[in-house]
C-alpha positions in Angstrom: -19.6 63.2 -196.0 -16.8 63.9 -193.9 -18.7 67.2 -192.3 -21.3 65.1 -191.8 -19.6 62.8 -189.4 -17.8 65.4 -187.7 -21.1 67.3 -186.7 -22.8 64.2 -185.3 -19.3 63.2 -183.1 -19.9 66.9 -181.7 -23.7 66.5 -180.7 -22.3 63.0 -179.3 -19.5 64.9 -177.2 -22.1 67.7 -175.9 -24.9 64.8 -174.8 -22.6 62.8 -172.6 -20.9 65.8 -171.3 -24.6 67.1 -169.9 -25.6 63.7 -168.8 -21.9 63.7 -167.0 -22.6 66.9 -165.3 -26.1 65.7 -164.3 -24.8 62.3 -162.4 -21.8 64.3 -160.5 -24.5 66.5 -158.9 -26.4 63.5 -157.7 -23.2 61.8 -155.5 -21.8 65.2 -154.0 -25.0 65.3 -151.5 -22.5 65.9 -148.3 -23.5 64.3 -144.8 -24.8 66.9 -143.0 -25.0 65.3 -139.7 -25.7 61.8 -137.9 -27.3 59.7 -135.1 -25.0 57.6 -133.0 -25.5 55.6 -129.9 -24.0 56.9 -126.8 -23.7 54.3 -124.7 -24.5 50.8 -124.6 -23.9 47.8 -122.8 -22.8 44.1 -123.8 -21.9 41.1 -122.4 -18.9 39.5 -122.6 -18.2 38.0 -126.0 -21.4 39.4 -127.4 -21.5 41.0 -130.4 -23.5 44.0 -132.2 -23.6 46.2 -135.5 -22.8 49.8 -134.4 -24.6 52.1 -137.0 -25.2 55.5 -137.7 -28.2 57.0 -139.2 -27.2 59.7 -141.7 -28.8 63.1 -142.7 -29.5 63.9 -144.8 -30.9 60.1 -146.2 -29.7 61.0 -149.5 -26.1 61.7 -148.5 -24.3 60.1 -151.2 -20.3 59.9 -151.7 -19.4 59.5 -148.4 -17.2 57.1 -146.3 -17.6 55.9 -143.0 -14.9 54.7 -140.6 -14.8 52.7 -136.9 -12.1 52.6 -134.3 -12.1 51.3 -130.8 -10.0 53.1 -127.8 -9.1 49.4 -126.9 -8.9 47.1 -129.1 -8.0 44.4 -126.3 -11.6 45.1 -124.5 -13.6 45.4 -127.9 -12.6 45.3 -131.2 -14.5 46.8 -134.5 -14.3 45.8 -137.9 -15.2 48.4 -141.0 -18.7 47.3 -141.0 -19.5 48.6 -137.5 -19.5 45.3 -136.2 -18.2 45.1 -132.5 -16.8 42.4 -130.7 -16.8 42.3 -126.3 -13.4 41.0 -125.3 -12.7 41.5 -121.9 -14.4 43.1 -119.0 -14.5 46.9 -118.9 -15.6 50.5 -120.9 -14.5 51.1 -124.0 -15.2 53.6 -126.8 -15.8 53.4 -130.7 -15.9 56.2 -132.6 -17.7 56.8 -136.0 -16.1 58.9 -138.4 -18.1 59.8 -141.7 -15.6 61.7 -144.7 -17.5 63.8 -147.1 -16.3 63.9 -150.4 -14.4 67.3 -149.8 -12.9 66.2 -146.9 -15.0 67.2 -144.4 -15.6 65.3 -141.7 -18.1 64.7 -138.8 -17.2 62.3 -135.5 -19.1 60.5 -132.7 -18.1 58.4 -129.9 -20.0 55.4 -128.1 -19.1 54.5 -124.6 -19.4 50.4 -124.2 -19.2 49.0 -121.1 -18.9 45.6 -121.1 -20.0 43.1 -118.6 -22.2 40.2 -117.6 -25.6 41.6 -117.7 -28.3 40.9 -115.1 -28.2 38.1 -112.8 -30.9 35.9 -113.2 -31.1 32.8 -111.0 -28.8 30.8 -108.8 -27.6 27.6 -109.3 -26.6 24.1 -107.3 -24.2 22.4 -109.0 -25.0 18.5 -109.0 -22.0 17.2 -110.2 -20.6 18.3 -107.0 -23.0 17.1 -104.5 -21.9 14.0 -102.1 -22.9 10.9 -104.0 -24.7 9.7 -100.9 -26.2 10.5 -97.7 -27.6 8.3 -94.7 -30.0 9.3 -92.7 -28.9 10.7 -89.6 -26.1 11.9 -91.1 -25.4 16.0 -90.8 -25.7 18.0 -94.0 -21.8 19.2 -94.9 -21.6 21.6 -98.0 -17.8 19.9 -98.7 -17.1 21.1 -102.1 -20.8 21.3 -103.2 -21.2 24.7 -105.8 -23.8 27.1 -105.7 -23.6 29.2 -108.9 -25.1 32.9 -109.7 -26.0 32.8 -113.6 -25.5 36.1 -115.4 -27.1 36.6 -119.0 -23.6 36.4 -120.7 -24.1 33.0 -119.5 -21.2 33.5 -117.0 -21.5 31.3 -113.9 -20.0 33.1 -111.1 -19.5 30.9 -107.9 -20.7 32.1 -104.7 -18.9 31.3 -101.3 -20.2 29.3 -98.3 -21.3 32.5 -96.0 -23.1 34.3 -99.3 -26.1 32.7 -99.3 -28.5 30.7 -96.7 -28.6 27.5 -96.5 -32.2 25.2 -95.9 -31.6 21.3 -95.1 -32.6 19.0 -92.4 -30.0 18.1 -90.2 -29.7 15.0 -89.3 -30.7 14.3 -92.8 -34.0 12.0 -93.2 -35.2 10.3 -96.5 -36.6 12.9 -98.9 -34.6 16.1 -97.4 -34.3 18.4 -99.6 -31.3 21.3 -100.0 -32.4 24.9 -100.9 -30.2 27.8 -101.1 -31.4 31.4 -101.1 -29.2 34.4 -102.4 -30.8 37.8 -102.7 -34.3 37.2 -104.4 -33.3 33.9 -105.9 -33.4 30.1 -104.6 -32.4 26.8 -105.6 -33.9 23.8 -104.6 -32.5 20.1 -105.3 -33.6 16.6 -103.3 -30.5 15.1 -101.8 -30.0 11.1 -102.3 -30.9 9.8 -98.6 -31.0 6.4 -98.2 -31.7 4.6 -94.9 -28.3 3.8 -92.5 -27.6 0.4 -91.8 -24.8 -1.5 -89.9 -21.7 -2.8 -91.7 -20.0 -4.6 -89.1 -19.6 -4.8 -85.3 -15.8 -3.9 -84.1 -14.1 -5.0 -80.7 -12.5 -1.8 -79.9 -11.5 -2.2 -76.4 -10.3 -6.4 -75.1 -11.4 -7.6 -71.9 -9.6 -7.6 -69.1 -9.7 -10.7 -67.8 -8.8 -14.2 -70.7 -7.5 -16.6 -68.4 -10.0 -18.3 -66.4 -10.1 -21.5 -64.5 -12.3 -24.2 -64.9 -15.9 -23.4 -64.1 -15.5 -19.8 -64.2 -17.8 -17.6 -66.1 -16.8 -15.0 -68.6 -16.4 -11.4 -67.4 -17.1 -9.0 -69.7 -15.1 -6.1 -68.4 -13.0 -3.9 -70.0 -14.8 -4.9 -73.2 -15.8 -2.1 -75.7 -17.8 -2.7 -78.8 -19.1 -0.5 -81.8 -21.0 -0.4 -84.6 -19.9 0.7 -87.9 -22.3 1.8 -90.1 -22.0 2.2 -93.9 -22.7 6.3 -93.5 -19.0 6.2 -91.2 -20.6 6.9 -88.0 -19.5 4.6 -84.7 -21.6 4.0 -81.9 -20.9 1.9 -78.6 -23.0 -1.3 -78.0 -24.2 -1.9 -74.4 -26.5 -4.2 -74.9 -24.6 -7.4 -76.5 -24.8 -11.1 -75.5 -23.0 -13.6 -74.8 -23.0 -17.2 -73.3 -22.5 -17.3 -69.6 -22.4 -21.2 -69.4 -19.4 -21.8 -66.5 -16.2 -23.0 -68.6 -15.3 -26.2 -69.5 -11.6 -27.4 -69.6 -11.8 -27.7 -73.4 -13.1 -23.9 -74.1 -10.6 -21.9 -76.1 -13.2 -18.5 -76.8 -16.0 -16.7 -76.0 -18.6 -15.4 -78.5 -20.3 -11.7 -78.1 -22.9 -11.9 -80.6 -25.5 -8.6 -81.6 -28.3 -8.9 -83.6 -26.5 -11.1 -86.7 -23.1 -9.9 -85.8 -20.6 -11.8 -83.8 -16.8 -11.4 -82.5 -14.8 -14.4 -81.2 -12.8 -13.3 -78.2 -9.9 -15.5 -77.4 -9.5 -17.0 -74.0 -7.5 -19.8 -72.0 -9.3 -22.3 -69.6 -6.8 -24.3 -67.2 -6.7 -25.7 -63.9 -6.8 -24.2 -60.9 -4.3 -27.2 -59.5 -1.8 -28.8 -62.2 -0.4 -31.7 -61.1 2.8 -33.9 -62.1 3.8 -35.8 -59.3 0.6 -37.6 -58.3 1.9 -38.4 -54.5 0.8 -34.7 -53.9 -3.0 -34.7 -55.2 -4.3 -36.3 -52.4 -2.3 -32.9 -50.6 -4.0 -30.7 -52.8 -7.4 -31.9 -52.8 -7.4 -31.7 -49.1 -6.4 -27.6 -49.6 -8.8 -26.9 -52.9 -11.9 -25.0 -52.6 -15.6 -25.5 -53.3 -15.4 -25.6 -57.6 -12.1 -25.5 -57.6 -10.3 -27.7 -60.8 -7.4 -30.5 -60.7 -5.8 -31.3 -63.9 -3.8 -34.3 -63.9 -0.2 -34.7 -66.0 0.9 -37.9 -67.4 0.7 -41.7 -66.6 0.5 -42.8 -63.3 1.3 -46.8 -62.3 0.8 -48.2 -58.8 -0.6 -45.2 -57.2 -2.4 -44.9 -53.5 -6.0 -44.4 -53.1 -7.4 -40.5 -53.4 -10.0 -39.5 -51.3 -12.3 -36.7 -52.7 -14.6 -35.2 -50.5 -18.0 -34.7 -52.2 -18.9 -31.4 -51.0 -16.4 -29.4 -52.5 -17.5 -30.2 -55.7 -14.5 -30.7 -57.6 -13.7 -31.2 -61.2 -10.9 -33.4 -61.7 -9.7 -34.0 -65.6 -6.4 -35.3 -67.4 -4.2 -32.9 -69.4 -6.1 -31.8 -72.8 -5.2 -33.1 -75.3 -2.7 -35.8 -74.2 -3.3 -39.5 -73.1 -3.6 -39.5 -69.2 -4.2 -43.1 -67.4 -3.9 -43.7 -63.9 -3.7 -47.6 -62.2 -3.9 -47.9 -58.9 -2.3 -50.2 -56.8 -3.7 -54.1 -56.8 -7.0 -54.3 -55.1 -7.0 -50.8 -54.8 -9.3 -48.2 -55.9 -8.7 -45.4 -58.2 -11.1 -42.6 -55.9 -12.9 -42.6 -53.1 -15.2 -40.2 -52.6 -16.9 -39.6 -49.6 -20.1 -36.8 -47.9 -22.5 -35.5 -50.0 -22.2 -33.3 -53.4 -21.0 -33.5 -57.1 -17.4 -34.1 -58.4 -16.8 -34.4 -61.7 -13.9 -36.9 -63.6 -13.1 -35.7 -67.4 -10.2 -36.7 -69.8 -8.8 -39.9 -68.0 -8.4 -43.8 -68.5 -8.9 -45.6 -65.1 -7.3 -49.0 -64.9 -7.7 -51.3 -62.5 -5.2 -54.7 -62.0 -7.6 -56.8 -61.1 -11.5 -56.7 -60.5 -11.2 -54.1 -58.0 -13.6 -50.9 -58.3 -12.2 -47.9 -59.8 -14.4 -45.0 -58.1 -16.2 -45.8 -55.0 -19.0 -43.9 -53.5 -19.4 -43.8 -49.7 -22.7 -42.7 -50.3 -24.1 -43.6 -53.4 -27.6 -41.6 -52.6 -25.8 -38.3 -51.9 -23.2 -38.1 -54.3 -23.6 -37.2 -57.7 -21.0 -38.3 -60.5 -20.5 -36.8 -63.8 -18.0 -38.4 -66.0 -16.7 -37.1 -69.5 -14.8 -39.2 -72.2 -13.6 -41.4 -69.4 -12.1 -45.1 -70.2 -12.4 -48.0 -67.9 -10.4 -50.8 -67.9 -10.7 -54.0 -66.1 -14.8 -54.3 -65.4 -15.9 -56.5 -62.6 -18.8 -57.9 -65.0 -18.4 -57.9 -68.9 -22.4 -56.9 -68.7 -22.3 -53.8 -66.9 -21.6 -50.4 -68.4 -18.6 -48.0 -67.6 -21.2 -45.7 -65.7 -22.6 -48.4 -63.6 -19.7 -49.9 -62.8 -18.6 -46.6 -61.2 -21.1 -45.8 -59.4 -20.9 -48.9 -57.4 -21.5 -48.5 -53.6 -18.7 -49.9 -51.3 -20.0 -53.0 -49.2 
């Protein structure tokens, strides 16, 4: 029993010693040689499988091994995988062991980059919000990008490429830019200019003007400011030319809905405080010219005003001003032919005497202006009519 179990341990030993022999044959099959790329290119942070294609296809027992001359521009792992870094060439070599050592080694130049550009690119983010028409077209810090396969975007500077836009800038413009064989195209956000505001930039030279004077507009500079920035000077603005009254403080320049107030002082030609001399000064004044009187004034001589110079004769704005003349005295005489104007004053008389006389009631005309009469002649008559009595 024993011999019969030792024989069959021995055809047991002998099988799996053949079938040993057999499968060590089978993994020795050495690499004879490979194929290996020689150069390729990739893009920054792409990525490939660098593999090589053994002969002969039944190599078996083998090992293959990667390395990169720089592993700061491209990096490989022990799968062939490689990995762009940076910018630049690079080289990975494949080394394939045999199982007796032997060895067999090829190298792959890399050069890294950003492929092929294929278009340009305006960057909107960076265009001016807002244009007005009639404004000029200014790149500022608008970006015009060239797009590389990588996906890089490399900006271009303001002299690389050509620039297409209507200047001044109109509603619908559109900006194109041209580099090489490529263009970009983008309509700009035009919207029609309009005035803001209307700005005295320049005060007139004359502000102080005497009664019955008219405004003069010289020295005066205006502009219009219009939402896109630009200023332009107004010539054509109005304003009223109505002579000035002793109450006017300002002048009005108005264009289309726009106004400015411009500040100015109306007085008298003639001020006077001591009413002995306005009988002086009326003789001296010139056609137009105005008297403003100061104060109250009791017992006072008769003034003669001659119609003809046309005189405008007013108490002190905004103060109380009355004048009485002497008993059976009038006020003012006035005598010729013309127009004088009273304004401002309360005549009172100390008796029924008239107040303002006219020599010649045909000839002269009177304009009064918040005048106050004291003292009428006949309860039933008005203040105007009671003026305007003729002497008899």
């Amino acid at each position: 029993m024993k011999r019969r179990c030792f024989i069959s341990f021995c055809i047991c030993s002998i099988l799996f010693s053949a079938l040993l022999l057999f499968s060590c044959g089978r993994q020795t099959v050495p690499v004879v040689d490979f194929d290996y790329p020689q150069q390729i290119e990739l893009f920054k942070g792409q990525s490939t499988f660098l593999l090589p294609t053994i002969y002969p296809s039944n190599a078996y027992n083998f090992r293959l091994t990667y390395s990169s001359s720089n592993d700061e521009i491209a990096e490989v792992n022990r799968q062939g995988h490689v990995t762009a870094l940076e910018y630049g060439n690079v080289t990975i070599t494949c080394t394939v062991t045999n199982a007796d050592g032997s060895k067999i080694e090829k190298s792959c130049e890399v050069t890294i980059n950003d492929g092929d550009m294929y278009k340009i690119e305006i960057d909107e983010d960076t265009l001016n919000f807002e244009y007005y028409e009639g404004q000029s077209f200014e790149m500022g810090d608008t970006r015009v990008y060239a797009c590389y396969e990588s996906g890089e975007r490399v900006p271009l500077e303001e002299g690389q490429y050509e620039l297409e836009v209507p200047n001044p800038l109109t509603v619908g413009a559109v900006l194109k830019i041209t580099y090489q064989e490529f263009t970009d195209e983008i309509p700009l956000n035009v919207v029609e200019d309009y005035i803001l505001r209307v700005e005295l930039t320049s005060q007139p030279i004359k502000t102080q003007y005497y009664v019955g004077e008219q405004f003069d507009p010289s020295g005066i500079t205006i502009e219009s400011v219009w939402a896109s920035g630009k200023r332009e000077v107004i010539k054509n603005f109005t304003y009223d030319n109505t002579p000035f009254d002793y109450l006017d403080s300002y002048v009005t320049i108005n264009y289309q809905s726009f106004s400015i107030v411009i500040p100015i002082t109306v007085s008298a030609k003639y001020q006077v405080t001591d009413y002995s001399k306005l009988q002086e000064i009326i003789d001296s004044a010139s056609d137009g010219d105005s008297i403003m009187i100061i104060g109250t004034h009791f017992n006072v001589n008769t003034v003669y005003i001659p119609a003809s110079k046309n005189l405008f004769i007013y108490g002190q704005t905004g103060q109380s001003v009355s004048i009485t003349p002497r008993a059976g005295s009038s006020a003012f005489v006035v005598t010729g032919q013309g127009e004088v104007t009273f304004a401002n004053m309360t005549l009172t008389a100390q008796d029924e005497t008239e107040l303002i006389v006219l020599e010649d009631e045909d000839n002269i005309k009177i304009n009064l202006e918040s005048m106050t009469i004291n003292n009428f002649q006949d309860d039933d008559m008005t203040t105007q009519e009671y003026i305007l009595q003729k002497k008899y």
